[in-house]
C-alpha angles and dihedrals in degrees: 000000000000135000088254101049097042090060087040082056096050097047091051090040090047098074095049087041083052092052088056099051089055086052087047092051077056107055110066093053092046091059121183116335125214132231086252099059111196101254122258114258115266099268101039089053089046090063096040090051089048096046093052086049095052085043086055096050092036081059115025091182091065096048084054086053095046089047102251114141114193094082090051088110099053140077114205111277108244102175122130097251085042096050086046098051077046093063103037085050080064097054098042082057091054095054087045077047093062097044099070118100105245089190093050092066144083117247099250086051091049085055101048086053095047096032078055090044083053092058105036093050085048086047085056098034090047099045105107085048098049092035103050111020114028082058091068102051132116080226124088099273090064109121090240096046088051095077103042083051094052097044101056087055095063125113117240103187103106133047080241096062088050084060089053099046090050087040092066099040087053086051094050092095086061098039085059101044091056097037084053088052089057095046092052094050074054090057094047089054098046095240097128127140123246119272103257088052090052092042080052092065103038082059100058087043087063098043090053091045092051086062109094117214088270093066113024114118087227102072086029084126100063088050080073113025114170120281090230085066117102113245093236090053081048099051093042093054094043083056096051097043087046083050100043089056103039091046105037109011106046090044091048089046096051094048085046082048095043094054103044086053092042115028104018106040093055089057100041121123121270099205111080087215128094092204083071088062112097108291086010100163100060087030093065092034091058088051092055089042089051101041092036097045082207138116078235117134124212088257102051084054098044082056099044091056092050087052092043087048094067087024096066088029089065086053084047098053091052086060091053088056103050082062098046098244110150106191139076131308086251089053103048089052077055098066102038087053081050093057119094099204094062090055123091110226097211138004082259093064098045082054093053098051096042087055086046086048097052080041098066090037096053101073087040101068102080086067086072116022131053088208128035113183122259096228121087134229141241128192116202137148134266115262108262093246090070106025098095095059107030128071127232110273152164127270109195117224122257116273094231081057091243085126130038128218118277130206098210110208125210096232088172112138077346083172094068093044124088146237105226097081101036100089087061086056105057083046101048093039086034135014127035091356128061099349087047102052099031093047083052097054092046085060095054094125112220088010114129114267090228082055095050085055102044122122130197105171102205076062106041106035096032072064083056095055098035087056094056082063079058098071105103101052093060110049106271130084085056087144133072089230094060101040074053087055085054095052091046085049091057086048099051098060085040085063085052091072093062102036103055101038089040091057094043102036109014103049098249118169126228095252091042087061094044086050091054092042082055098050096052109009106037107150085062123108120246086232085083100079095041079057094055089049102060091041123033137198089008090109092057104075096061107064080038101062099038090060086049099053090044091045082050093049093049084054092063102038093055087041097055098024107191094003092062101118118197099211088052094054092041085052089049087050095045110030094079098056114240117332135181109268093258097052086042091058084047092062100048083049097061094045082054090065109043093041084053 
């Protein structure tokens, strides 16, 4: 990175660092709050009510996620005059932002405003990004995968949740031609994605077009209408929803299809880094700054990652030699891939030992945590239109407690994948990872609902991490081959550091990043860095947080001595929902000083 661009950097990073030091000033006073926040005053929780609804009709899809059901029938509206009201909705929040009375407040209520004005100022910061690049992606927030997505997350319960389903369907030619609008602005203004990711998703266009009306997951409810419904209102709405995809979507999928192939991917990028859009460099810093919630530059973390790689591979060797393997780190991964009994020998029995795995971990909580969520968890896998290109990952519960949470399993070639980290995986995407601390934060009582539904990632998924640490004591890991997953695991998002900082600051090729991925992270799919390339910085926040809640952890425990309790520290890192690092370490400051 050059001079320039690293002051260009520093002058785009200063205004978001600047909102966080407002948020930090807060912390200490706001204490620990509990999970029965003291309600907002009236007008205060007036706003924040009004600005989450608007938040709910502004983006229909994430009405469907949350479990509100009044939007079922709608896509987002991306239309010019839409995406404009959009914006200036955003600035009309930050001056009622301003009006309030900080000084009037309590603490926690100080927090909720500033921790709003945070997201509503990155909403607007972030827009170009979020608008032109993360629509055209192979990961979930790709425009196309959006509406599987959603609309597996419908309810189909009521004649009333059919109509919605077939609704949307009915709505996806609009829903293309404006999301295609939007793609071509990002063409005039040079903001395109790089080929693979485009051929990506050409690729699982064609696998979801490829799917008839009989087999397609979108109509997957009226393959299974309630018995109590009569066979004429059963034919009638199989014959609309058949209709409704063989007439608009199918048409809609194949032009989307059509222009990505013909128009976009011409004009895509050839450089896999965003730092070689238009502005790169401080693009790509104020993603890092925004998915790391951190001061940190690209370089500090490039060299961190090269310092966490040894680091876990020591930890690694002394595993090797407990078993009395004698040769390399590489080796030893050979053998275990070698090993038929560490290969599934179908997507049914990865299933299986994922569910047996979330089954021994389960009792065993209490031992650790004060609070465990009230909302259960699935584990299923990931449709087999997406599951080549997207990771296993983690679907909160609706918040009206209609569906529960679901751990969602890459099955894909589960034949060639392995069992040793597996156990890692079910601890970081479940219990007590994601489900755990999500379902937490959706149970915060008097808490704002925009709040119950935040994300930082360096929070939520360096839990996640950290909760793979978690592993033995809790029953599982009771082998030297899975406490050797977990390891892997580490390294892996160690790996992370480098990877994704050295393809978007440092030049790195494609291939450069896969043969590093192969060195020190070979049981990963190459899909990874694809994935870091059509996402950046998102991969950061993982290995980051995790040092920081474990830093965090090692602060206490030197500062109460024998009486550190475990379930106590993992409360004070819970029982706010999720926060950006330096507020987190606030907090845990503030629970320092009064447990002295």
């Amino acid at each position: 990175m050059t001079h320039e661009e690293t002051a260009e950097t520093a002058e785009l990073v200063a205004p978001w660092q600047k909102a966080f030091k407002t948020i930090l000033a807060l912390a200490l006073a706001a204490g620990c709050v509990s999970l029965r926040a003291q309600a907002p005053p009236a007008p205060l929780q007036r706003f924040f009510a009004d600005y989450w609804e608007d938040r709910l009709r502004e983006s229909p899809e994430l009405a469907t996620q949350v479990g509100r059901t009044e939007y079922n029938h709608l896509w987002t509206d991306a239309s010019k005059p839409a995406r404009e009201a959009a914006q200036a909705r955003r600035l009309r929040y930050l001056e009622q932002i301003r009006s309030f009375d900080a000084r009037s407040l309590s603490a926690t209520d100080r927090l909720s405003l500033e921790l709003l004005r945070h997201q509503v100022q990155e909403e607007l910061d972030g827009v170009q990004l979020d608008r032109y690049l993360a629509g055209v992606s192979q990961l979930d927030q790709g425009i196309h995968n959006i509406v599987f997505a959603t609309i597996d997350l419908m309810p189909a319960r009521t004649p009333k949740d059919y109509d919605n389903i077939i609704a949307r369907l009915d709505a996806t030619p609009a829903y293309v031609d404006q999301n295609i609008q939007v793609i071509q602005d990002a063409i005039a203004l040079g903001i395109v994605q790089p080929r693979i990711v485009v051929d990506l998703v050409v690729e699982q266009l064609d696998a979801q077009l490829k799917q008839d009306a009989q087999h397609t997951p979108l109509l997957a409810a009226f393959r299974s209408l309630p018995g109590t419904m009569s066979a004429a209102d059963q034919d009638r709405l199989r014959q609309r929803a058949t209709a409704a995809y063989a007439d608009r979507f199918a048409p809609a999928w194949r032009k989307l299809r059509g222009f990505l192939a013909d128009t976009y991917a011409p004009k895509s990028r050839p450089s896999v880094a965003v730092s070689s859009l238009p502005g790169g460099a401080s693009r790509y810093a104020f993603l890092v700054a925004r998915e790391t919630t951190t001061r940190m530059m690209p370089d500090e973390i490039y060299k961190l990652g090269l310092a966490e790689v040894p680091r876990i591979e020591n930890e690694m060797q002394g595993i090797l030699s407990e078993v009395g393997f004698s040769g390399t780190i590489e080796a030893f991964e050979s053998k275990l891939q070698a090993m038929p009994e560490m290969r599934f020998a179908s997507k049914e029995e990865m299933l299986v030992f994922c569910r047996n795995a979330a089954m021994i971990v389960e009792p065993n909580l209490p031992q650790l945590f004060k609070r465990l969520p009230r909302m259960p968890f699935g584990i299923r896998a990931i449709p087999e239109d997406r599951e080549a290109t997207s990771p296993s990952n983690y679907q909160s519960p609706a918040a009206d407690g209609t569906r529960a949470g679901f751990v969602n399993i890459n099955t894909y070639r589960a034949e060639t994948q392995l069992k040793y980290d597996k156990e890692a995986l079910i601890l970081h995407e479940g219990v007590p990872g994601h489900h755990l601390q999500r379902g937490l934060q959706g149970e915060i009582e008097a808490l704002p609902e925009f709040r119950k539904h935040m994300g930082f990632v360096a929070y939520t998924e360096g839990w996640g991490l950290y909760a793979e640490s978690l592993g033995g004591q809790l029953g599982l890991y009771r082998d030297p081959y899975s406490r050797f997953g977990q390891l892997a695991s580490e390294r892996f998002r160690a790996a992370r550091l480098v990877i994704d900082t050295g393809l978007h600051a440092f030049g790195w090729t494609r291939q450069r990043a896969l043969d590093y991925l192969r060195v020190h992270a070979p049981t990963q799919s190459p899909a990874e860095i694809d994935r870091y390339i059509a996402r950046p910085a998102q991969a950061l926040g993982y290995k980051l947080g995790e040092l920081k809640i474990k830093e965090l952890r090692r602060r206490v425990e030197a500062a109460l001595g024998p009486r550190f309790d475990i379930r106590e520290f993992h409360d004070v890192v819970l029982r706010n929902g999720t926060l950006p690092l330096d507020l987190l370490e606030q907090q845990v400051e503030a629970y320092i000083a009064v447990s002295r």
